[in-house]
N, C-alpha and C positions, 0 to 999 in steps of 0.2 A: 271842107276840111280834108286834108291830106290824111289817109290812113299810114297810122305808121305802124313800123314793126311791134308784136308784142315784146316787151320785155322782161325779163325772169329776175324777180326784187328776191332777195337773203334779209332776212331781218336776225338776228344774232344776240341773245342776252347771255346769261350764266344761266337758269334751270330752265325757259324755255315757257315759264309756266306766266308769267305777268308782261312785261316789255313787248317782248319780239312776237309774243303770242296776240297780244291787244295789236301791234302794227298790223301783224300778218291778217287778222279778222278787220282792219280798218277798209282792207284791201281787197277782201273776199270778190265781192263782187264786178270789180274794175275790168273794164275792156281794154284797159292800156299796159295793165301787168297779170303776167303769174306770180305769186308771193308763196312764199314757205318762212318758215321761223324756226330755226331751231336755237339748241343752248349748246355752252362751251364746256359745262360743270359735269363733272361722272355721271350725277343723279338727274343730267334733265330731262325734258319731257321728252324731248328726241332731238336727238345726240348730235353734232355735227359732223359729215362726214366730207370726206373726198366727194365723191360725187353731188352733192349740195353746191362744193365750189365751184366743179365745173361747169354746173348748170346754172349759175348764176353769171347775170350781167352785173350787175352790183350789187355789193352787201352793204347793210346798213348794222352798224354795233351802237350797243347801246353807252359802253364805257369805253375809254384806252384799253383796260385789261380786258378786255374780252377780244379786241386786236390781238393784243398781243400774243393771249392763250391761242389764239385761231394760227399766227404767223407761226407760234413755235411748233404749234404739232404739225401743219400742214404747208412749208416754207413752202415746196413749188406752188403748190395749187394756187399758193395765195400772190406768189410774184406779181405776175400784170392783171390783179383786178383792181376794181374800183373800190375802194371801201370806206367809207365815212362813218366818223365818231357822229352819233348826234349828244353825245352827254346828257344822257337823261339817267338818275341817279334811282337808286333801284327802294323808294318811298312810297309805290304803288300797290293798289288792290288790283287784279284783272279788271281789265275793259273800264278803269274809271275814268271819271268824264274828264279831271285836273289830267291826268294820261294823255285819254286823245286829246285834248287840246296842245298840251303841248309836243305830242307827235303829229301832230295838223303841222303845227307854228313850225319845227326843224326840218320837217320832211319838206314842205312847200318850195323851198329853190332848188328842188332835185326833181321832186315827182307830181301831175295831176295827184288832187287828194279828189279821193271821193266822194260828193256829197251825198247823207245822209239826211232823210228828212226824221228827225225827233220828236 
């Protein structure tokens, strides 16, 4: 197997506290990426900033509007990155299992998922 470069994964909700937080922890341990998560909301768990974009190869959002809040406050940063909606609608408890599985299922044609043994 070809070593590839690490990658630096944005996982991206509104408080930072369920979504982007569950992706980011799916990913803790991966040899294939660094992961961070933050939120787009005033009150989230930590906050998005300029330098989160710059250090990111791709970001993953969890809605359109959390794009969009990202696009308006931070237009340059966000010009040439990659950023994918996975539409996953904000119905969750942290780390539930209905969650990861469907962050498994949308994540999968972007990125190795990591397996967990349960």
């Amino acid at each position: 197997m070809i070593n590839q470069p690490i990658k630096n994964i944005l996982f991206i909700c509104a408080q930072n506290r369920i979504r982007s937080y569950t992706a980011e922890k799916m990913f803790t341990d991966s040899n294939f990426y660094q992961v961070r998560s933050r939120g787009v909301a005033s009150d989230a768990k930590v906050l998005l900033s300029e330098n989160d974009l710059d250090w990111a190869d791709i970001v993953f959002v969890m809605e359109k509007n959390h794009r969009n809040r990202m696009i308006k406050r931070f237009r340059e940063k966000a010009r040439n990155k990659r950023i994918i909606c996975l539409y996953i609608e904000d119905i969750y408890e942290p780390m539930e299992e209905t969650l990861i599985a469907e962050l498994r299922f949308k994540l999968s044609p972007y990125l190795e998922i990591p397996k967990h043994d349960d």
